[in-house]
Gaussian input, Z-matrix of N, CA and C with variables (Angstrom, degrees):
# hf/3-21g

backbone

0 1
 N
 C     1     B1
 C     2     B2     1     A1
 N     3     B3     2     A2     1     D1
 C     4     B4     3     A3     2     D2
 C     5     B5     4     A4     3     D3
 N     6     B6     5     A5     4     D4
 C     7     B7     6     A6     5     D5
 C     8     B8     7     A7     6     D6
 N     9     B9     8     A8     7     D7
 C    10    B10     9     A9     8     D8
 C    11    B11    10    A10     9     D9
 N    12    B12    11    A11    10    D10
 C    13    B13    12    A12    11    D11
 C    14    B14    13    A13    12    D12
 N    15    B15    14    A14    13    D13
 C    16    B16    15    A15    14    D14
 C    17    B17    16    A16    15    D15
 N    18    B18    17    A17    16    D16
 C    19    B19    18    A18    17    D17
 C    20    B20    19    A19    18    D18
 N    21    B21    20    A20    19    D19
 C    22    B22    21    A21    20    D20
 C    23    B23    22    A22    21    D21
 N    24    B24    23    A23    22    D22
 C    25    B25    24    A24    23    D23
 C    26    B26    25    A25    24    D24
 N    27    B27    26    A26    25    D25
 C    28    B28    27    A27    26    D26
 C    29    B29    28    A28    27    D27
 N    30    B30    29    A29    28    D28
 C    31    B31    30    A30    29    D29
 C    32    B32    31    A31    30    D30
 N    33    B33    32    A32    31    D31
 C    34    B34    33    A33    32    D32
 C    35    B35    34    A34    33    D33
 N    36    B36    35    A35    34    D34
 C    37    B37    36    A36    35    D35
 C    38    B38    37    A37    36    D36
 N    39    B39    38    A38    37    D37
 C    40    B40    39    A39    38    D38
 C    41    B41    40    A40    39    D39
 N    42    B42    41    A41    40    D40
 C    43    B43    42    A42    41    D41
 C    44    B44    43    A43    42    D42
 N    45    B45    44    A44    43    D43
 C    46    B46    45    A45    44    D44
 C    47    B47    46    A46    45    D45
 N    48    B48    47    A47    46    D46
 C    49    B49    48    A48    47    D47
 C    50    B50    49    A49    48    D48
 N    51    B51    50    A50    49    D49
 C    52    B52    51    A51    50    D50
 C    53    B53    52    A52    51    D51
 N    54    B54    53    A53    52    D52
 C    55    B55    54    A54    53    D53
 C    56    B56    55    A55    54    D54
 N    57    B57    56    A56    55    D55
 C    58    B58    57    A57    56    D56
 C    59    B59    58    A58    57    D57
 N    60    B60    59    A59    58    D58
 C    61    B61    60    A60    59    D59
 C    62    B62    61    A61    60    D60
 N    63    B63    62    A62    61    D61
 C    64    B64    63    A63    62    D62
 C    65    B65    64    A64    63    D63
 N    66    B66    65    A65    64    D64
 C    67    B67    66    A66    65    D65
 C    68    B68    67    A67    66    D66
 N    69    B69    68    A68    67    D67
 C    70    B70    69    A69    68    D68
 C    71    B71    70    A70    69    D69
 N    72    B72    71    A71    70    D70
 C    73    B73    72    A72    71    D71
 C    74    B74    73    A73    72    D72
 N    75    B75    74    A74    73    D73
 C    76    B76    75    A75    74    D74
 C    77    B77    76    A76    75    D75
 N    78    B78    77    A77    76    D76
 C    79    B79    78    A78    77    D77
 C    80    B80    79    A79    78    D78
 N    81    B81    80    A80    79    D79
 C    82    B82    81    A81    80    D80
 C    83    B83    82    A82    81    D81
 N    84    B84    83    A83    82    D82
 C    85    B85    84    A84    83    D83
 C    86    B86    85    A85    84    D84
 N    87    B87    86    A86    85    D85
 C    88    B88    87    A87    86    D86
 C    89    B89    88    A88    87    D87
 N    90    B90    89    A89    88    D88
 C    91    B91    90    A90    89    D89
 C    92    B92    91    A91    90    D90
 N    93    B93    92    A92    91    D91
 C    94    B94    93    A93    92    D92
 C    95    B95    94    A94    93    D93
 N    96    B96    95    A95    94    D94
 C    97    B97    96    A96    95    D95
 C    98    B98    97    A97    96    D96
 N    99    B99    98    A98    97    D97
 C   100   B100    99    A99    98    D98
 C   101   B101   100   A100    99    D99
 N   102   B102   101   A101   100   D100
 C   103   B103   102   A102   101   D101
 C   104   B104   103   A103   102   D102
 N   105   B105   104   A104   103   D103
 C   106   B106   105   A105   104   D104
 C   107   B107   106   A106   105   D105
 N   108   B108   107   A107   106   D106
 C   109   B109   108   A108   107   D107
 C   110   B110   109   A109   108   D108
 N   111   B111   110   A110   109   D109
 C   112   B112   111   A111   110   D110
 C   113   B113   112   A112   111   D111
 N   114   B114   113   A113   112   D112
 C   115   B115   114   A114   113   D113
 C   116   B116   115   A115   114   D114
 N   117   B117   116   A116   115   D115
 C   118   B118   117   A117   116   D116
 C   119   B119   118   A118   117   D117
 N   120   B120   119   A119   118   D118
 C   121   B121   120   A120   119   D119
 C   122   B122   121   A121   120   D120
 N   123   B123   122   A122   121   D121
 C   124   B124   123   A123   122   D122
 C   125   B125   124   A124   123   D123
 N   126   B126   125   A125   124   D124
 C   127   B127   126   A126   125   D125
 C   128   B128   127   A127   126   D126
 N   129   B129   128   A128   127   D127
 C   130   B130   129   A129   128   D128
 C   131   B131   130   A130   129   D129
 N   132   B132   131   A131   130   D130
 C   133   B133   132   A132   131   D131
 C   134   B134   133   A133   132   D132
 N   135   B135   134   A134   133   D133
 C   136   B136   135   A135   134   D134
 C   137   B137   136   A136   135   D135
 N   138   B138   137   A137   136   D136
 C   139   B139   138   A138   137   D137
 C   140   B140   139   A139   138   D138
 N   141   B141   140   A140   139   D139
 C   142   B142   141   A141   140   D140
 C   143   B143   142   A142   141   D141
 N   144   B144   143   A143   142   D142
 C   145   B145   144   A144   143   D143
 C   146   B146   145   A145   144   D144
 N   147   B147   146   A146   145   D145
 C   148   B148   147   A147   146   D146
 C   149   B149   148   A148   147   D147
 N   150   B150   149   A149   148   D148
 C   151   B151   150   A150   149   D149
 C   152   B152   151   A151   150   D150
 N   153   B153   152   A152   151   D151
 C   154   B154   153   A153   152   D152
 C   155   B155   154   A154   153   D153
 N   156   B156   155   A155   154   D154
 C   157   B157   156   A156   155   D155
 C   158   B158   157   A157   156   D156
 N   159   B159   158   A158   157   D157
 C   160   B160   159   A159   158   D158
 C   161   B161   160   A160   159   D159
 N   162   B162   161   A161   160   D160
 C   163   B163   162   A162   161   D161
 C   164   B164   163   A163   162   D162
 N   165   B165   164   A164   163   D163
 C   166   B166   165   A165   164   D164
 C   167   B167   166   A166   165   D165
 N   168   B168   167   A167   166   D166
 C   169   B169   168   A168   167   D167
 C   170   B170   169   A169   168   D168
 N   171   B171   170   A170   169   D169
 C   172   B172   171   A171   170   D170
 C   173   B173   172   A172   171   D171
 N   174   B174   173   A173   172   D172
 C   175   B175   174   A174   173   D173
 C   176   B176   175   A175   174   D174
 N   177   B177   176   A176   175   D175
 C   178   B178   177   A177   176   D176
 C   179   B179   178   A178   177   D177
 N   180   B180   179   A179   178   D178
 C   181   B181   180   A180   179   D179
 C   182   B182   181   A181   180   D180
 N   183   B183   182   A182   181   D181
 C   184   B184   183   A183   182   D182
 C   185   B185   184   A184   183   D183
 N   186   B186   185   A185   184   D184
 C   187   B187   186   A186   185   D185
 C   188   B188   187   A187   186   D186
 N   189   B189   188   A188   187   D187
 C   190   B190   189   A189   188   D188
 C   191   B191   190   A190   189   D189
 N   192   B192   191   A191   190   D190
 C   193   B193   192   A192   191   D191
 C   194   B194   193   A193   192   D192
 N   195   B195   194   A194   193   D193
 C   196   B196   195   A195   194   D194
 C   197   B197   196   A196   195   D195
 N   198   B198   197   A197   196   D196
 C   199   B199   198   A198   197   D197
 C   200   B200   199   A199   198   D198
 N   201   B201   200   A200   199   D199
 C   202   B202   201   A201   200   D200
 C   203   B203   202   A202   201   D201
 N   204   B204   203   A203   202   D202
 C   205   B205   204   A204   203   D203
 C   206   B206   205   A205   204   D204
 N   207   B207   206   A206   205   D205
 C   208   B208   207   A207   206   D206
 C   209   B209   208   A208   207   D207
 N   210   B210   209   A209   208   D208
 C   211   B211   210   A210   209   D209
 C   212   B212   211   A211   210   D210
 N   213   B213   212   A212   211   D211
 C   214   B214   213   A213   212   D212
 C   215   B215   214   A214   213   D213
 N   216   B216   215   A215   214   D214
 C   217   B217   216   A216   215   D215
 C   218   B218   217   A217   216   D216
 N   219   B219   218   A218   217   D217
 C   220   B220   219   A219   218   D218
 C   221   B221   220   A220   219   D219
 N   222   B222   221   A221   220   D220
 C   223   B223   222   A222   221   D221
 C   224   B224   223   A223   222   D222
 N   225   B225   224   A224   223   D223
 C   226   B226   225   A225   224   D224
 C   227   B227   226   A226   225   D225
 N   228   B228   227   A227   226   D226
 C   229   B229   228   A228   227   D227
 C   230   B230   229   A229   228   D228
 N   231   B231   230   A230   229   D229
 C   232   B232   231   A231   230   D230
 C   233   B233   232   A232   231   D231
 N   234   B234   233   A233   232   D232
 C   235   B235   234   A234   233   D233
 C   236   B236   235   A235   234   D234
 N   237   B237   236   A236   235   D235
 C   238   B238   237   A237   236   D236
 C   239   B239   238   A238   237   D237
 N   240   B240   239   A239   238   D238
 C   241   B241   240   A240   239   D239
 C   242   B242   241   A241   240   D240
 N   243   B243   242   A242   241   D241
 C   244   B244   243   A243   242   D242
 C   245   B245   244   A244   243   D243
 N   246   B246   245   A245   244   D244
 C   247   B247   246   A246   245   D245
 C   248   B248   247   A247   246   D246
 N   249   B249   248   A248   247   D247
 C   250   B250   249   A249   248   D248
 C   251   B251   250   A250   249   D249
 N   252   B252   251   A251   250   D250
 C   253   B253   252   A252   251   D251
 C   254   B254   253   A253   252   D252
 N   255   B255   254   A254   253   D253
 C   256   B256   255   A255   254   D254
 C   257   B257   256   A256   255   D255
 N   258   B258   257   A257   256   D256
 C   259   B259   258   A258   257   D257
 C   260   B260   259   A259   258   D258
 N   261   B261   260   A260   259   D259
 C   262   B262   261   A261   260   D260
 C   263   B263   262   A262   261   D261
 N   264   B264   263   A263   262   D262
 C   265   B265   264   A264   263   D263
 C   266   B266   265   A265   264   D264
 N   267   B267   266   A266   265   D265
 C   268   B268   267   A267   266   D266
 C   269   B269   268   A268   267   D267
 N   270   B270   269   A269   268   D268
 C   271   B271   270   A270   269   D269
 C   272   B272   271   A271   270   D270
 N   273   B273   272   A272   271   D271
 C   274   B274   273   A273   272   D272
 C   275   B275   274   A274   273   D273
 N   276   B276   275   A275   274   D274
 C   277   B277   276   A276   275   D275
 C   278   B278   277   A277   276   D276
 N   279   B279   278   A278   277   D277
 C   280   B280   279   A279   278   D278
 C   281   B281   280   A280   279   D279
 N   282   B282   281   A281   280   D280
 C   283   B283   282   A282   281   D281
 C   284   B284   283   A283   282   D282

   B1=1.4425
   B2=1.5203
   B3=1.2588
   B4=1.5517
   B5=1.5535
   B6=1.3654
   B7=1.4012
   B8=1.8209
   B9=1.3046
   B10=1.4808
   B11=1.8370
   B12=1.1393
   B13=1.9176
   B14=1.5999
   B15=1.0218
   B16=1.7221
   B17=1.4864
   B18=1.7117
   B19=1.0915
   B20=1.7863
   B21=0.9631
   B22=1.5522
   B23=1.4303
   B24=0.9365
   B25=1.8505
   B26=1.9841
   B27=1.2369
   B28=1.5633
   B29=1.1396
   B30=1.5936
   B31=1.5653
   B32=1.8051
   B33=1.3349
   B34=1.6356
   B35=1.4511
   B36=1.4819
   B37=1.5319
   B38=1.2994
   B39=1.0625
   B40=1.4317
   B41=2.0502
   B42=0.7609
   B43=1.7941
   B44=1.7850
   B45=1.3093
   B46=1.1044
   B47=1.6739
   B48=1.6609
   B49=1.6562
   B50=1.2821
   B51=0.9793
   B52=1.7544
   B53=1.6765
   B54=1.3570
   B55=1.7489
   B56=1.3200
   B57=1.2003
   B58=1.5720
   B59=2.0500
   B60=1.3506
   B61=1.2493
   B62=1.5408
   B63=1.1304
   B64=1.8899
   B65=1.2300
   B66=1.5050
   B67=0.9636
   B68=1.6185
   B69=1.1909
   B70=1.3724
   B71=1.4386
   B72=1.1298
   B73=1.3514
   B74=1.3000
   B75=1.5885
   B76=1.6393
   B77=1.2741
   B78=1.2069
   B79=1.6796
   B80=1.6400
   B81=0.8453
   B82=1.3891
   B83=1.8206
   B84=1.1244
   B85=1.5770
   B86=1.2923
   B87=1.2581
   B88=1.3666
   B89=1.8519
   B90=1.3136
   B91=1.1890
   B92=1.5526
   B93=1.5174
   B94=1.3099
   B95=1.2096
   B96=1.6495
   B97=1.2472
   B98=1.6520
   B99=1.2094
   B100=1.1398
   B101=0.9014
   B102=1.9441
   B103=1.5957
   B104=1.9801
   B105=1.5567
   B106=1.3887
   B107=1.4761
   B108=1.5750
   B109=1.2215
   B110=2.0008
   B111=1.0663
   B112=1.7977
   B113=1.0879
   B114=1.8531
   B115=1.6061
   B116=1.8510
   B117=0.7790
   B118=1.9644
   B119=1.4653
   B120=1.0992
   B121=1.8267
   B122=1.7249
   B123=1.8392
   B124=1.3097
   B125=1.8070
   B126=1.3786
   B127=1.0708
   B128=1.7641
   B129=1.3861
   B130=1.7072
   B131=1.7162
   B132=1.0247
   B133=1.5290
   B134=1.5247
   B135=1.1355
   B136=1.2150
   B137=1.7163
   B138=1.3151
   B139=1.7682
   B140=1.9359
   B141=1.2502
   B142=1.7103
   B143=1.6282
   B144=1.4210
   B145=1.5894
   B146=1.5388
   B147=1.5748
   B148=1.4304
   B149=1.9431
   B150=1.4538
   B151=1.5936
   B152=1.3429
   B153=1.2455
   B154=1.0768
   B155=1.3519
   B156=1.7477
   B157=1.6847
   B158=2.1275
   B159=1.3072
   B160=1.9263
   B161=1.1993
   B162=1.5644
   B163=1.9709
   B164=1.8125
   B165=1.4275
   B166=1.8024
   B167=1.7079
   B168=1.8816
   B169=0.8709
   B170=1.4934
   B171=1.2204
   B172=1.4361
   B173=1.6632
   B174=0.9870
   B175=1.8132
   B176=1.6652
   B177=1.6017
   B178=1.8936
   B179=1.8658
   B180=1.5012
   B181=1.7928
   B182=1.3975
   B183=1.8758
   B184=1.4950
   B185=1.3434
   B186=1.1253
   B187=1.1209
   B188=1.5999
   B189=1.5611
   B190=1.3364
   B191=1.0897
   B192=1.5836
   B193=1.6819
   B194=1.5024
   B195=1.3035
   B196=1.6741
   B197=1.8736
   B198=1.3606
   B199=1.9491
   B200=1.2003
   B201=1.4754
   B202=1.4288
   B203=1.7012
   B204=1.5284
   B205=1.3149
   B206=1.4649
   B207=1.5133
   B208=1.7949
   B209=1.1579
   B210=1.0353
   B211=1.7023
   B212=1.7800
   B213=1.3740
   B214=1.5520
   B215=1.5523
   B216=1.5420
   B217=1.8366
   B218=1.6931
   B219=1.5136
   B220=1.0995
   B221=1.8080
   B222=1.4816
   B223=1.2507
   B224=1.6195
   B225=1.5620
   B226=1.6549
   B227=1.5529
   B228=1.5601
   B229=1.7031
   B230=1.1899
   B231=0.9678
   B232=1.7976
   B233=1.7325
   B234=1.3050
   B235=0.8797
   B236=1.5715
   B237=1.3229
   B238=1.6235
   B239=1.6652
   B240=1.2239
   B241=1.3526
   B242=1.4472
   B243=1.2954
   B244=1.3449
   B245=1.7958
   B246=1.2697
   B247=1.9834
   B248=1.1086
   B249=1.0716
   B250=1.4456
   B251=1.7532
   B252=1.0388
   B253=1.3302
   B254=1.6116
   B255=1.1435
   B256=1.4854
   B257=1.5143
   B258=1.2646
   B259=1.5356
   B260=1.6671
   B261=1.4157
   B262=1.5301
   B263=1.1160
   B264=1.4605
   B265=1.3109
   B266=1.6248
   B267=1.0239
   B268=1.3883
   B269=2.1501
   B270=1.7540
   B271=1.2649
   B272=1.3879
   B273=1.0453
   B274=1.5781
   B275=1.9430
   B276=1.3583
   B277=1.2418
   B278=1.7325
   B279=1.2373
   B280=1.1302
   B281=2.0188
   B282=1.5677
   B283=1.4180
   B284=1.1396
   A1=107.90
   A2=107.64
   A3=109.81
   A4=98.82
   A5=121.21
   A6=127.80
   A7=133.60
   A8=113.23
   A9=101.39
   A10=112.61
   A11=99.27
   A12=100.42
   A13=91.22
   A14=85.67
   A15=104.43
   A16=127.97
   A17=139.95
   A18=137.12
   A19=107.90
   A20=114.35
   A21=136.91
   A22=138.79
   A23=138.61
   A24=136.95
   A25=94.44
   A26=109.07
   A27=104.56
   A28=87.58
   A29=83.24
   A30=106.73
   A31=117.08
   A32=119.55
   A33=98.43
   A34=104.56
   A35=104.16
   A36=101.17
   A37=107.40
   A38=110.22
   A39=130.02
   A40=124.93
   A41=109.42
   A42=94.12
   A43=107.38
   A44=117.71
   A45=124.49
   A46=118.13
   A47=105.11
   A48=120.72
   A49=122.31
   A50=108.79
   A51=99.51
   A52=105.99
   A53=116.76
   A54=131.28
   A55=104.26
   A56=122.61
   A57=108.26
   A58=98.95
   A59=104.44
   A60=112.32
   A61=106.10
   A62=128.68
   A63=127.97
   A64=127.36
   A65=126.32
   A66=119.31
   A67=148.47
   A68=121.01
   A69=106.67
   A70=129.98
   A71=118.26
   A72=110.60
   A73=131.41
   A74=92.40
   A75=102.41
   A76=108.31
   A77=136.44
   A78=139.36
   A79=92.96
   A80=139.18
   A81=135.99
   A82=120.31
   A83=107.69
   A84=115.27
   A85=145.26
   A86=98.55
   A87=126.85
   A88=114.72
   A89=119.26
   A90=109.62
   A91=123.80
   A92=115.13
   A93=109.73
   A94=117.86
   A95=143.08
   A96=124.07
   A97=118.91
   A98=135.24
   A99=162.69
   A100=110.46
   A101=138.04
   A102=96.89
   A103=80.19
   A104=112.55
   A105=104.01
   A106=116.34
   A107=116.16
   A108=130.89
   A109=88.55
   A110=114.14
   A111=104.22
   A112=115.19
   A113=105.80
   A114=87.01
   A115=119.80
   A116=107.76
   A117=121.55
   A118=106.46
   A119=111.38
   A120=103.56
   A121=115.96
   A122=114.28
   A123=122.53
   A124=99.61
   A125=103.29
   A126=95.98
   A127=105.07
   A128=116.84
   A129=122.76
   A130=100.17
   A131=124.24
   A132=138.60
   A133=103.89
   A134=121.92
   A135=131.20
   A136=127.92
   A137=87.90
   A138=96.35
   A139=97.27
   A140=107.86
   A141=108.76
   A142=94.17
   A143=120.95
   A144=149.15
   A145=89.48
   A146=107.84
   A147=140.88
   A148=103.67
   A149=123.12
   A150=108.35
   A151=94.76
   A152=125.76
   A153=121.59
   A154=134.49
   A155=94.59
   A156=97.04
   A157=97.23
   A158=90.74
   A159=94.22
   A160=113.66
   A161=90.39
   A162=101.03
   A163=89.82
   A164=87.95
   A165=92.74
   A166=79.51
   A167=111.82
   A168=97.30
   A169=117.64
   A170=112.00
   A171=130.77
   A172=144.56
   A173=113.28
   A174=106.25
   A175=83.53
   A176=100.95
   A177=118.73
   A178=72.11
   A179=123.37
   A180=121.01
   A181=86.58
   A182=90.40
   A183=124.98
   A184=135.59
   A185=173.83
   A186=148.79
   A187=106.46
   A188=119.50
   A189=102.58
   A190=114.95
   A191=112.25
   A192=142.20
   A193=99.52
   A194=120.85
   A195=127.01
   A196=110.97
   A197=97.62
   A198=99.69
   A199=119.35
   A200=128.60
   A201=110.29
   A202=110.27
   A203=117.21
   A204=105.78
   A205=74.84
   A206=90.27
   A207=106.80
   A208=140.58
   A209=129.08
   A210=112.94
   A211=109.55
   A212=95.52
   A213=91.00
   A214=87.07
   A215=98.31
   A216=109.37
   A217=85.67
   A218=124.18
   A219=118.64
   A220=95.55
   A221=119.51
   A222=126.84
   A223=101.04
   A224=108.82
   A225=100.14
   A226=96.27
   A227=120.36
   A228=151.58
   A229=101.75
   A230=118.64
   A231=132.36
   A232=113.46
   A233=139.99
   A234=123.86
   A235=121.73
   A236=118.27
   A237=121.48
   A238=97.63
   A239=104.67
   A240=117.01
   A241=89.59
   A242=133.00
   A243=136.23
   A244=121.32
   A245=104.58
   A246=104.60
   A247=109.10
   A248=129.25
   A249=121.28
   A250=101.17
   A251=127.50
   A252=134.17
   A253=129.83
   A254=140.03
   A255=152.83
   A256=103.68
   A257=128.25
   A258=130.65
   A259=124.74
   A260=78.40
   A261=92.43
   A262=122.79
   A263=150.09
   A264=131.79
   A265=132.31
   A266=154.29
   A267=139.81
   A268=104.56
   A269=84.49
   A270=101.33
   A271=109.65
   A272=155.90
   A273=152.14
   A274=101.45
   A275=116.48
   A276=108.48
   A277=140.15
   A278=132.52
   A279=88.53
   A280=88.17
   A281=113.87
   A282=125.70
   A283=94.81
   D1=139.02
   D2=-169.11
   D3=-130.26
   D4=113.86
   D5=173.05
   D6=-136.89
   D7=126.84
   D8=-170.31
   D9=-126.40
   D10=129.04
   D11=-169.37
   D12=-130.71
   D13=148.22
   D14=167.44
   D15=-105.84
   D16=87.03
   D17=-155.59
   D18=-128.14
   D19=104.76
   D20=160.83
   D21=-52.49
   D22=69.53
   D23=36.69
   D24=-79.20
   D25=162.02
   D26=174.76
   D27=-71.77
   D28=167.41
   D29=175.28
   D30=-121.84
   D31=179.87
   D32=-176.94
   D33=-93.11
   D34=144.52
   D35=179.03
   D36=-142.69
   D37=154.31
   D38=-152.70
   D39=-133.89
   D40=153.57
   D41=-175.34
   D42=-155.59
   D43=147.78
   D44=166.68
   D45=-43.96
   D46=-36.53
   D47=-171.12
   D48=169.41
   D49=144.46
   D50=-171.59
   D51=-136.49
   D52=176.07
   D53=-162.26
   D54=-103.67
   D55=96.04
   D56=152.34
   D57=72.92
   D58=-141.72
   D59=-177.75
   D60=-94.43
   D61=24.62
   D62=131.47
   D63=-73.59
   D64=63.19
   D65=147.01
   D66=-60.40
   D67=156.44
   D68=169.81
   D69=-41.83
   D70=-44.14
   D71=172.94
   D72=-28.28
   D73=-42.51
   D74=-167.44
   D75=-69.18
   D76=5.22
   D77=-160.74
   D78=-98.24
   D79=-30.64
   D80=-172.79
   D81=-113.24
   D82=12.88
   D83=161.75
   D84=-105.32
   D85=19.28
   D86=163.95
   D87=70.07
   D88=5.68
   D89=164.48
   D90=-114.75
   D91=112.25
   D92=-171.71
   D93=-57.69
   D94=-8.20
   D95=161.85
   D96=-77.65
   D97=25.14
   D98=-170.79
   D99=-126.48
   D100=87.64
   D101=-160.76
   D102=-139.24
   D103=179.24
   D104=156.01
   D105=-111.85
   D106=147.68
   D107=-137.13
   D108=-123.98
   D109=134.25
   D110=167.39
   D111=-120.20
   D112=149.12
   D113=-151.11
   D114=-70.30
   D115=-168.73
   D116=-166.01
   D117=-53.92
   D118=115.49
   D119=155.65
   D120=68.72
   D121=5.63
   D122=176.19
   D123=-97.56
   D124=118.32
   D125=169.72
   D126=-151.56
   D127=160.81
   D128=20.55
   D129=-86.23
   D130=-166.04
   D131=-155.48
   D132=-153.73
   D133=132.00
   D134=149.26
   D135=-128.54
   D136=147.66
   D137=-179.57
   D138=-117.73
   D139=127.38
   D140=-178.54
   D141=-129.15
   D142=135.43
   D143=-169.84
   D144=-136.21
   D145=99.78
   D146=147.91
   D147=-40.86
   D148=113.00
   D149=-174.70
   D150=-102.90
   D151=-7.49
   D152=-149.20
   D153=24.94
   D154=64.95
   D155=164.04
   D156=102.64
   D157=-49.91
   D158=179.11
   D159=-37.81
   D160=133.52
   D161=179.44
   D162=-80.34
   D163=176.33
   D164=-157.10
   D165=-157.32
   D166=120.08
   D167=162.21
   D168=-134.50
   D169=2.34
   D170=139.30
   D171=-109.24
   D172=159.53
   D173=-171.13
   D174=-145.73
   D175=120.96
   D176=-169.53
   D177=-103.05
   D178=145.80
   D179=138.16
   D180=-115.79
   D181=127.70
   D182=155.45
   D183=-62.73
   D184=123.57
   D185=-153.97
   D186=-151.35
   D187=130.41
   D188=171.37
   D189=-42.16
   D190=166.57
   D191=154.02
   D192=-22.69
   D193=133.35
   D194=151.81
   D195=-35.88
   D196=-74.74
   D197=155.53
   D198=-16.05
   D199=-40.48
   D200=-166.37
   D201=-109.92
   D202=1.14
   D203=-163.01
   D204=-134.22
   D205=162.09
   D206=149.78
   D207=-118.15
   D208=157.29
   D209=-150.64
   D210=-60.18
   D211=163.51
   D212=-163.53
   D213=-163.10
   D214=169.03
   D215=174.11
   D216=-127.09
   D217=145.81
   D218=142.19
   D219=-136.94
   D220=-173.31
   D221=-159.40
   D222=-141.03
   D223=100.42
   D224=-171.17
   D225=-103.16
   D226=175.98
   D227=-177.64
   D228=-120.13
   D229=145.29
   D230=143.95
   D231=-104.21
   D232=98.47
   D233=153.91
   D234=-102.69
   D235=161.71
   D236=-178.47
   D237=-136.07
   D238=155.36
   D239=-166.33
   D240=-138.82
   D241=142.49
   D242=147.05
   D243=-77.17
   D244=-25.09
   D245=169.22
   D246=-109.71
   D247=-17.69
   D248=-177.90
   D249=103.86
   D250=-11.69
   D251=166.86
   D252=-113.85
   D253=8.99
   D254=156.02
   D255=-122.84
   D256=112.61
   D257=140.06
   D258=-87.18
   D259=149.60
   D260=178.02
   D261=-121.03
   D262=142.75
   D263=173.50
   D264=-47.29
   D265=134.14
   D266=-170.07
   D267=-123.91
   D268=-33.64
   D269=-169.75
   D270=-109.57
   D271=121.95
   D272=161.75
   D273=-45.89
   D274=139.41
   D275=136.08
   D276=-12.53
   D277=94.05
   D278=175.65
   D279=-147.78
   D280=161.15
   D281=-157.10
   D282=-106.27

């Protein structure tokens, strides 16, 4: 899963696993050629962004350049948790 958001002050973020030099970090610095990468064939995968508390009323996915990827399907979630321990759906599935 490859994802990039831009959030002001960062926030802590966290991941099931990541590729090489895709780390999480890179998910929240606002340049989609910067992205975090999870590693190969481990799944399912999650990426979790601590808001601390921030209302959220959009979610942009960044995506490298056409140039750098090739076409692909993946299938992302939105969940939100108010403690950090129960999620809920916010986002449907969608491909």
């Amino acid at each position: 899963m490859l994802i990039s958001v831009e959030i002001l002050p960062a926030p802590i973020v966290t991941a099931t696993s990541h590729n090489q030099i895709y780390v999480e970090a890179n998910t929240v610095d606002g340049d989609a050629n910067c992205y975090w990468e999870s590693a190969n064939n481990a799944f399912p995968q999650r990426l979790t962004v601590d808001l601390c508390a921030t209302a959220v009323g959009k979610i942009v996915l960044k995506l490298p350049p056409a140039t750098a990827w090739s076409s692909r399907m993946q299938t992302l979630s939105v969940l939100g948790s108010p403690d950090g321990g129960t999620f809920g759906t916010k986002g449907g599935s969608k491909a």
